[in-house]
C-alpha positions in Angstrom: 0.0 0.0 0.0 1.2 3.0 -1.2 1.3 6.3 1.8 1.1 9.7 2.0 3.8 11.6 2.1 3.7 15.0 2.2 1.1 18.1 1.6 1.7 21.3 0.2 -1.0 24.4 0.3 -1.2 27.0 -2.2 -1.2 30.7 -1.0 -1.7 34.0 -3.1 0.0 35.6 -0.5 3.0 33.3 0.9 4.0 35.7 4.0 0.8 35.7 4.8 0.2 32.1 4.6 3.5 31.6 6.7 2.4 33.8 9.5 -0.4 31.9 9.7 0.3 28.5 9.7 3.3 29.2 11.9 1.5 31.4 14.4 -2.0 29.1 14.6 -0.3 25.4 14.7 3.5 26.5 15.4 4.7 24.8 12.8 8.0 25.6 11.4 8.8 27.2 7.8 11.4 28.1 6.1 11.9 29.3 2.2 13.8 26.6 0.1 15.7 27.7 -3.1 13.7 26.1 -5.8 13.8 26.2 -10.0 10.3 28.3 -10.7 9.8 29.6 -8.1 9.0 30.3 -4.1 8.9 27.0 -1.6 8.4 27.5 1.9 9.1 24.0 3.4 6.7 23.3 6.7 7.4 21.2 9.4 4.8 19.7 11.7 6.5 17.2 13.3 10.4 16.3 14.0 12.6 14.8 11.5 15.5 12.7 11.5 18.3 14.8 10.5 20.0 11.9 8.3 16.8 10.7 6.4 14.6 14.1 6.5 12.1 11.6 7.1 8.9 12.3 10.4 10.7 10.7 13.2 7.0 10.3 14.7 4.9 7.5 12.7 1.9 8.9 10.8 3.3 12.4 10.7 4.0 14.0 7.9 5.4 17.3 6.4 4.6 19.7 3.4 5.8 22.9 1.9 3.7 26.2 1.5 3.6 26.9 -2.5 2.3 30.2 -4.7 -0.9 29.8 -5.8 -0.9 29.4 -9.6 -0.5 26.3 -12.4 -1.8 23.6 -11.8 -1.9 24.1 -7.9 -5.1 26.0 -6.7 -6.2 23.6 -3.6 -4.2 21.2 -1.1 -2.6 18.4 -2.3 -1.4 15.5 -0.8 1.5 13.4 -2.2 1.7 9.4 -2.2 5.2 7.7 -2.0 6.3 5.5 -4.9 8.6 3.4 -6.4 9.1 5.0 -10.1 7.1 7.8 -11.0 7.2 7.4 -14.9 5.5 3.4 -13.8 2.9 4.7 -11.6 1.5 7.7 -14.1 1.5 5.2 -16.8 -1.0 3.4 -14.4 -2.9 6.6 -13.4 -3.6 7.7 -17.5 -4.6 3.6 -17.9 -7.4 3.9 -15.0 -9.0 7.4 -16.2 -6.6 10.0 -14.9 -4.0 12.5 -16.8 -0.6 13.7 -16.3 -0.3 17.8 -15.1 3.1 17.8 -14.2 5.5 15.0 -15.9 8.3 13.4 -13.4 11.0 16.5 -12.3 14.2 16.1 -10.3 14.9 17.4 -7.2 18.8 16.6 -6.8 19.9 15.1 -4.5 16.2 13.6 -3.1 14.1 12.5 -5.4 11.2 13.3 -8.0 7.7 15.1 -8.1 4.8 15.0 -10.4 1.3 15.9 -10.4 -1.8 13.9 -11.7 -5.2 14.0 -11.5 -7.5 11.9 -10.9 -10.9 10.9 -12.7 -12.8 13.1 -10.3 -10.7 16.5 -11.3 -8.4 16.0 -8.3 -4.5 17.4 -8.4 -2.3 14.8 -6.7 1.4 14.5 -6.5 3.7 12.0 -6.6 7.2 11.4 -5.2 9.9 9.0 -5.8 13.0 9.2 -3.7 16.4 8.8 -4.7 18.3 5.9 -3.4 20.7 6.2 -1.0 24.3 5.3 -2.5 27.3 4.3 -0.3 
């Protein structure tokens, strides 16, 4: 079974968005450098400072993103395996490609689908650790 991984919220006005979330739920935000644009990654819960990963099962993280594209609503993101595999299945049980796989070096891959419904989902593939 494939989990949720991570949520990101679209905001028109970012600073806005991050004195909210921050000040209502504490969470902690900081901007990311990012091709494209503005990412404000959110914490919510403690992470393990090797793997990046909830140290707290269940939990998960997200990111703060402008409000434009294909991103007007939350999204949630699902783990998988290979990105390119898994859209493949999404177009071959009713759903369509908005954002084709994109690397993030040195962590992984996003995309965005949606779904049959009109739904914007991502997906994201991590890269494997070498060594």
């Amino acid at each position: 079974m494939r989990k949720v991984v991570h949520f990101e919220i679209p905001a028109a006005d970012l600073d806005r968005a991050q004195r909210f979330y921050s000040s209502t739920f504490g969470w902690e935000i900081q901007r990311v450098p990012m091709d494209g644009g503005e990412y404000l990654a959110v914490t919510t819960t403690p992470v393990d400072e090797q793997t990046q990963e909830p140290r707290e099962s269940g939990g998960i993280n997200g990111g703060l993103v402008q409000r434009d594209g294909p991103l007007v609503t939350p999204v949630l993101t699902v783990d998988v395996e290979a990105i390119d595999v898994t859209l493949e299945e999404i177009e071959n049980s009713g759903g369509t490609t908005v954002t084709p796989r994109t690397p993030i070096p040195g962590m992984g891959a996003y995309a965005y689908f949606r779904d049959p419904e009109g739904n914007v989902l991502g997906l994201w593939e991590t890269t494997p650790a070498t060594g």
